[in-house]
N, C-alpha and C positions, 0 to 999 in steps of 0.2 A: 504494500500500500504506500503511495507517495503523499501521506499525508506530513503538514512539515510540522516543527515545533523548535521551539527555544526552549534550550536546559539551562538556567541559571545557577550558578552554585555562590552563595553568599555568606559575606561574613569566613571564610575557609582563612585560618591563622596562613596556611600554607601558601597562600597566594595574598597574600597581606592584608587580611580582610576588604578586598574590594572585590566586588560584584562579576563574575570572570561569564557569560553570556555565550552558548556553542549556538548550532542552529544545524539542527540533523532534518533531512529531508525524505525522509520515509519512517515510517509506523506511528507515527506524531501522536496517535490516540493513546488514552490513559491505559490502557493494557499492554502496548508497546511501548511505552514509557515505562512500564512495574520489570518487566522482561530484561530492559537495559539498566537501571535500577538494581533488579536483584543480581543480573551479573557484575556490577561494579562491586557491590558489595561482597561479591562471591571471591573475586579478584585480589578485592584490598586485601581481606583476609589472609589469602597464600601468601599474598608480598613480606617478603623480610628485607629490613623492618616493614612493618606495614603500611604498608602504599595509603596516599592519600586520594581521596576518593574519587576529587578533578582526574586526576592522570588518569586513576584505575577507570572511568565513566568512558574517558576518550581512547584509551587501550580496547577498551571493549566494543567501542563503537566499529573502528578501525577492524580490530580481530576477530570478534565472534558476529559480528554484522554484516563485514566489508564495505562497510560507510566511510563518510570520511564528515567528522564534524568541522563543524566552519566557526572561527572563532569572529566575534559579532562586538565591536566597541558600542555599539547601545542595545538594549534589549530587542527592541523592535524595528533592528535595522531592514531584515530581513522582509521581505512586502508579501511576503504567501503565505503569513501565517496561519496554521490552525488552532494551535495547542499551546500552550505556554507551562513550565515546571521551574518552579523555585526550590532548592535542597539550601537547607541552611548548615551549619556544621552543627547543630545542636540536635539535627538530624529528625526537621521539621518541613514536612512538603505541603506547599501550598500549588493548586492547579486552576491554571486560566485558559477558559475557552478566549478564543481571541477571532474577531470580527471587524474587516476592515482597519485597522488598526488600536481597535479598543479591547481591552480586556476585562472579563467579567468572570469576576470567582467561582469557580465550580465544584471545590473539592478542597478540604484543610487539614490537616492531621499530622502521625508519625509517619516516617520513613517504614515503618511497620505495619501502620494501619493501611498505609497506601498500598501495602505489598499484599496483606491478607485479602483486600479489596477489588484488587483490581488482576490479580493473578488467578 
């Protein structure tokens, strides 16, 4: 499915708390988001030391996808959007359908709840 989305990861110590914005262009919907998601998480894990979750997201995109995410300096650079994901490091996701350029909250919760949810 070529639907698109922005994965936002915020607040990440490792990227010095600012706002780091990818833009992957296929599975965009919240179930292909939970998929890419639980494999970054699956990722960091293995990594010694343990990989931070940015890398391991885009590792996975690249590796278990054969996507290639697109690094984006504003959220909504990207003009096709469908979907929008916010990961905080405190390991809090919030989900925006997005329309025309506007976004409207569709979904809030844990890194957890998203997974049991939408998996």
């Amino acid at each position: 499915m070529s639907t698109r989305a922005v994965y936002t990861f915020a607040n990440f110590k490792d990227w010095k708390s600012k706002d780091f914005h990818l833009y992957v262009h296929q599975d965009g919907y919240p179930e292909g988001a939970a998929q890419y998601f639980e494999d970054m998480v699956y990722f960091a894990n293995l990594s010694e030391p343990q990989g931070d979750l940015v890398s391991s997201f885009i590792y996975v995109i690249k590796e278990n996808f054969k996507l290639n995410p697109i690094p984006q300096a504003n959220r909504l650079d990207a003009g096709d959007l469908e979907w929008g994901y916010t990961l905080t490091e405190e390991g809090n996701v919030t989900v925006h359908r997005i329309k025309n350029g506007t976004e409207t909250q569709h979904w809030s919760g844990s890194l957890d709840q998203f997974l049991n949810k939408y998996l």
